[in-house]
Each structure stands twice: as structure tokens, then as C-alpha cells.
C-alpha positions as CSV (number, residue, x, y, z in Angstrom):
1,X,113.6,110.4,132.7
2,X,114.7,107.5,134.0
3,X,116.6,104.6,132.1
4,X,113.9,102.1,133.2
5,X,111.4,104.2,132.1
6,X,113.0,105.0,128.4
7,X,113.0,101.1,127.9
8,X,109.5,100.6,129.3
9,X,108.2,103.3,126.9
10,X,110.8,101.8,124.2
11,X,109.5,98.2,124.5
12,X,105.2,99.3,124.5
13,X,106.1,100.8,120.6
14,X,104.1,99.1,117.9
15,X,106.6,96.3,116.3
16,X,106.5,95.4,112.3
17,X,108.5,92.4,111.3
18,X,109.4,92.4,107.6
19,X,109.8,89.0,106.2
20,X,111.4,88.3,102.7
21,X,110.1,85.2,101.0
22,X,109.3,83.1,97.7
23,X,106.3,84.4,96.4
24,X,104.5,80.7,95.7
25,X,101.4,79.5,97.2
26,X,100.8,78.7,100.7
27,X,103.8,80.6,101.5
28,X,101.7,83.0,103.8
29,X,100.1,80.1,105.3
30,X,103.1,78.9,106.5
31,X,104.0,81.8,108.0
32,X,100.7,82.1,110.1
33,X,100.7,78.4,111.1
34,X,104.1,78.8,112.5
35,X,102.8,81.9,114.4
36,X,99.5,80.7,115.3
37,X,100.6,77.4,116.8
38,X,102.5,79.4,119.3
39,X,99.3,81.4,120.4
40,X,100.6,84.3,118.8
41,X,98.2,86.4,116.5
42,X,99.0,88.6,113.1
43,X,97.0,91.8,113.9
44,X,98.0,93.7,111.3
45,X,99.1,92.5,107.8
46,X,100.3,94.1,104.0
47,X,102.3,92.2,101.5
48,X,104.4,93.6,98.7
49,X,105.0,91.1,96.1
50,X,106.9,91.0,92.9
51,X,106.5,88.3,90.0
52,X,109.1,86.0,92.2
53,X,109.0,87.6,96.0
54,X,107.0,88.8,98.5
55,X,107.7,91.2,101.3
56,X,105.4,90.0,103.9
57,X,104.7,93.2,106.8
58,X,103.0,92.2,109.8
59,X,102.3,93.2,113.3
60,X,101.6,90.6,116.3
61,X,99.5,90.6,119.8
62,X,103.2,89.1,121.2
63,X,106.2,90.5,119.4
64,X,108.9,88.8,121.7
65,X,107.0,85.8,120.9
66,X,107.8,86.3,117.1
67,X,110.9,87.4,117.0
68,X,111.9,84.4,118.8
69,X,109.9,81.9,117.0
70,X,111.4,83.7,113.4
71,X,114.8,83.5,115.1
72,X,114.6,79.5,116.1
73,X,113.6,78.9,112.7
74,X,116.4,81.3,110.6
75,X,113.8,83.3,109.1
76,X,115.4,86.2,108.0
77,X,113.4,89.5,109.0
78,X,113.9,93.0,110.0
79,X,111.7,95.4,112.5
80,X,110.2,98.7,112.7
81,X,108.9,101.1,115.0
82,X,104.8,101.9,114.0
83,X,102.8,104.3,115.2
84,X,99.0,103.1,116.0
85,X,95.8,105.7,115.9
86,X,92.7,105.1,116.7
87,X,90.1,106.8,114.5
88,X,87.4,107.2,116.6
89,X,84.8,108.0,113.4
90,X,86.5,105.6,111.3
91,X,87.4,106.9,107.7
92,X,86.3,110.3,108.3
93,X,89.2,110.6,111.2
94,X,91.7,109.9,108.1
95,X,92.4,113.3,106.9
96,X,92.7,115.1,109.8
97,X,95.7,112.8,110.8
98,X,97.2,113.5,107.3
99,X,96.8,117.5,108.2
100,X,98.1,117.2,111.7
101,X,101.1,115.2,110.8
102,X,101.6,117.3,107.3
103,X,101.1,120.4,109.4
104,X,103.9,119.2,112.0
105,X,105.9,117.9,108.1
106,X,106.0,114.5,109.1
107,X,106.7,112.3,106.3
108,X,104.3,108.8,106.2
109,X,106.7,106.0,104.8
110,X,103.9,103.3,104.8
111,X,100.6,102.7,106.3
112,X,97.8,100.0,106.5
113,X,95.3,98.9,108.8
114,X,94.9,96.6,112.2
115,X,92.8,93.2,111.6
116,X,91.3,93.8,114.9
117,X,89.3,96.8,116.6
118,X,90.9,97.8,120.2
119,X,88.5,99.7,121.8
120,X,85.9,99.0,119.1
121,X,87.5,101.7,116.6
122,X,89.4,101.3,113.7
123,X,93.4,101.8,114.2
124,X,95.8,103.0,111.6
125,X,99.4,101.6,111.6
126,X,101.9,104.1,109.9
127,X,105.1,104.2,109.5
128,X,106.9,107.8,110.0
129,X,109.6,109.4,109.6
130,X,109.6,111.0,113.6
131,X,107.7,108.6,115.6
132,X,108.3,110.1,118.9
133,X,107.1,113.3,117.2
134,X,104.3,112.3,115.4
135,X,102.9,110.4,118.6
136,X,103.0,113.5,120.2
137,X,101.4,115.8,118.3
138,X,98.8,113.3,117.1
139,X,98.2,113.0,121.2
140,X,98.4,116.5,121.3
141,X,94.9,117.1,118.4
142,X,93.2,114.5,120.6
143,X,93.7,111.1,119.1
144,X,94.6,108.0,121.1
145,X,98.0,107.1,120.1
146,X,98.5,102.9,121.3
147,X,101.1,100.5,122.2
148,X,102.0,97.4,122.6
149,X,100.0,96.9,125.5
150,X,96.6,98.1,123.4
151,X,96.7,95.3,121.1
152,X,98.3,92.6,123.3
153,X,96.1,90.2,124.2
């Protein structure tokens, strides 16, 4: 495989930016407004909060766009590789991707839904311990695996 095509493949992988912040009101709302001024659009949110912080996960429609706009304003943050499947039949899809990816013992860090529908179907964002692995087998037992690309607008 080509180099070009390694960093084509690398750079259509679902992105999660962590962000680390005060947990006080209108916090979150800052956040978005700073995001959503620049046309860019959360489409996939979980927080983890504590009596005095918040870990704020999120996936975006532009993630170039973010990490930029978090950089220009020194907003500490880290990133991960997801994994996006589409459940075609909605819930009843969710534990046969458990069994595939515990029959191929892939462990599942984190996971929580996409705010919006590509395709019209619901889409699970997880978090794996092999996702190169787990997209293939997941492609492999017939599931639509996305990137970038599918939830770009």
C-alpha cells in the first residue's frame, strides 16, 4: 500500500477530541458557540463530570476545523481514533457487535452514540482497543463501518 494511501485511510478515521474543563454552568455552551460560529457541528457528544470537572468527549462534521479552532484558543485537548457502525435495525444490531468484536476479543474502552443519522440509521461510536481490527471484522459480519467522510457535511 501506498504511503498516500495509508494517510488517506489514516485521515477518513472517526476523530474524538477530549476537552478538560471547569465543571460550572454554561461551560458546554461555550464550547459549542465557539464551534458552531465556525460552521463546524458536534455530532457526537458524552461528558464525564466530577463534583469540580468535566471531561467533555465529542466528535465533529470538520475535525481539522476543531483542532484548529481549540488550538487558536489554547484549549487544552487530546484525540482519539473511533470506530463508527451503523446499526441498520437500531438497538437490536447492538449485541451482535458486542459478539463479533468479543468473538474477535476486542476490548470496547468507551462507547456512545452519533446526534445525527447518516444514512437514516443509528451509528455507534466506540472506542477499541484494535481499531484497524475491529473495522475489519465488523465489515467482515456485514456492518457498514464509516469515516470521516460519512458524517462530514
Amino acid at each position: 500500500m501506498s504511503r498516500s494511501t495509508i494517510q488517506r485511510a489514516e485521515e477518513q478515521k472517526l476523530r474524538q477530541f477530549s476537552v478538560f474543563m471547569e465543571n460550572k454552568a454554561g461551560r458546554l455552551l461555550e464550547l459549542v458557540r465557539l464551534f458552531a460560529d465556525k460552521n463546524v457541528h458536534i455530532v457526537a457528544l458524552t461528558i464525564l463530570d466530577t463534583a469540580d470537572s468535566a471531561t467533555v468527549r465529542f466528535m465533529v462534521d470538520d475535525p481539522w476545523a476543531a483542532r484548529e479552532l481549540l488550538q487558536k484558543h489554547h484549549i487544552p485537548f487530546t484525540e482519539a481514533v473511533m470506530v463508527g457502525v451503523e446499526l441498520p435495525h437500531g438497538a437490536e444490531d447492538l449485541p451482535i457487535v458486542l459478539a463479533v468484536l468479543l468473538q474477535a476479543e476486542i476490548n470496547i474502552s468507551f462507547t456512545y452514540p452519533l446526534l445525527v443519522r447518516p444514512y437514516g440509521k443509528a451509528v455507534l461510536a466506540m472506542h477499541l482497543e484494535d481499531d484497524e481490527l475491529a473495522s475489519q471484522v465488523l465489515i467482515r459480519n456485514g456492518f457498514r463501518v464509516l469515516t470521516q467522510l460519512d458524517i462530514s457535511r
